[in-house]
C-alpha positions, 0 to 999 in steps of 0.5 A: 374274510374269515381265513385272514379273521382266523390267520390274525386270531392265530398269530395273537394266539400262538406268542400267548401259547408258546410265551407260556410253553416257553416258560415266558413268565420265568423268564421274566422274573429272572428278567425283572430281579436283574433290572431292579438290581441294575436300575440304581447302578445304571441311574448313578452311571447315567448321573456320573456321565451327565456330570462329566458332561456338564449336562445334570439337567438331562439325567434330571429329566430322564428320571422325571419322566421315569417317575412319571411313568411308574405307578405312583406307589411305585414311583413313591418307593423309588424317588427318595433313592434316586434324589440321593443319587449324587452324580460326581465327575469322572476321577481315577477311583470314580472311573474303576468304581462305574466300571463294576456298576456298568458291569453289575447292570449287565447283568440285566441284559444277560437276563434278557439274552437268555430268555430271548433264546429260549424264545428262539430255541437256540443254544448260547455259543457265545464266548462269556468274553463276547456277551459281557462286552456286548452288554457292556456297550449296550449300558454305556450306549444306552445312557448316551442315548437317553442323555441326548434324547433329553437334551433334544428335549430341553433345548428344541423349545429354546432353538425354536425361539430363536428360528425367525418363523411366522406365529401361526406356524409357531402355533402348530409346532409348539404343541408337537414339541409339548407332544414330543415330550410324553412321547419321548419314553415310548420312542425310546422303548421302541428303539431299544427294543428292536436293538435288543431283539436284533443283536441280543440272542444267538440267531442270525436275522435281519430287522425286518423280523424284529420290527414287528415284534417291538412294536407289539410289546411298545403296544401291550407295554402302555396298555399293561402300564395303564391297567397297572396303574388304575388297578394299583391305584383303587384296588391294590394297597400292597402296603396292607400286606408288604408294609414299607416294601409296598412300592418296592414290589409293586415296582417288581411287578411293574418289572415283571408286566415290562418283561413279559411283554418283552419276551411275548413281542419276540415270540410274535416275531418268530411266530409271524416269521414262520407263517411267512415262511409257510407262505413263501413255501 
């Protein structure tokens, strides 16, 4: 009992030890000033996409759940840039102008590439050809994805209405769907983040060594988003300090939290993947 007490206590400690031995937290705010510089690009892209489709009421619904997800100041700092984002069809002029916003949203993903492989202390031997396309594909794959999950979102109440099933039965599914909702953002989180651990640095391993890791940075994310959010709403008026960028930095810390405990989920997984390895040996 007390080895696997001391084997569990281990492997929580040693991601904390090595995140910061890493340089976690540098890392993390190169990671945090890319994402704020890519989010307005990646959200007018996501507007454009959804125009084209004739679909704005998915992107529309992406953004409130977004919303809902900062914390308030933060959230208050954002939202009147995001209602000005006018999502337009695609033209000729359109198309080369989302081709640099896809490109400078990259860069966020470039950020995380190098932090990931610090973590596994591997050297970046990719072309730059190679980790831009890839990053590239990553954004456009990214807000197709989210533009789907929110119209499973949308039309699931309506579907269900039109499916001839017993309302007691009817009864237990609506509320799953209601939960479906909040739930949504998390599950989202959780793909790309195993997705990210998987293709983005320069190491070969399978999605058994990656899983573990993105579900441990979805747990520590809701719990930093939470603890966040109380401590930002009764102890921390950043207006008081940083007047109208208030919420702009808040929403950087928010950033900064989200990516350390990006990079601390993937030191768990190199963590847990050499204590397996020790075992087998």
């Amino acid at each position: 009992m007390m080895r696997w007490v001391s084997t569990a206590l281990a492997l929580l400690w040693l991601p904390i030890r090595r995140f910061f031995r890493d340089g976690g937290s540098q890392y993390a705010g190169n990671v945090a000033f890319f994402t704020l510089l890519s989010l307005f690009p990646f959200l007018i892209f996501l507007s454009t996409l959804a125009a084209s489709l004739e679909n704005t009421q998915a992107a529309t619904q992406f953004i409130e759940y977004m919303l809902e997800t900062l914390p308030p100041i933060a959230a208050g700092a954002v939202e009147p840039i995001v209602r000005e984002l006018a999502p337009q069809k695609l033209g000729f002029f359109l198309i080369f102008s989302l081709v640099v916003i896809i490109w400078s949203s990259a860069n966020a993903i470039e950020a995380l590439r190098a932090g990931l492989n610090r973590v596994y202390k591997v050297s970046q031997t990719r072309s730059f050809i190679f980790r831009r396309v890839q990053g590239f594909m990553f954004v456009v794959i990214a807000a197709v994805a989210i533009l789907i999950a929110m119209n499973l979102l949308v039309l699931a109440p309506v579907i269900l209405s039109y499916v001839p099933l017993a309302e007691a039965l009817r009864e237990q599914i609506e509320p799953l769907i209601s939960i479906g909702r909040y739930g949504a953002a998390p599950l989202i989180l959780l793909i790309t983040n195993i997705f990210l651990y998987r293709f983005l640095p320069n190491v070969d391993h399978g999605w058994q060594h990656v899983v573990p890791g993105a579900v441990l940075s979805l747990v520590i994310w809701l719990v930093l988003v939470q603890a966040f959010s109380i401590y930002v709403r009764n102890f921390g008026d950043y207006s008081v300090i940083y007047g109208s960028l208030g919420g702009v930095i808040v929403l950087l810390l928010f950033l900064y939290m989200s990516a350390g405990a990006f990079l601390l989920g993937a030191e768990f997984n190199v963590v847990l993947r050499e204590r397996l390895a020790q075992n087998e040996g």
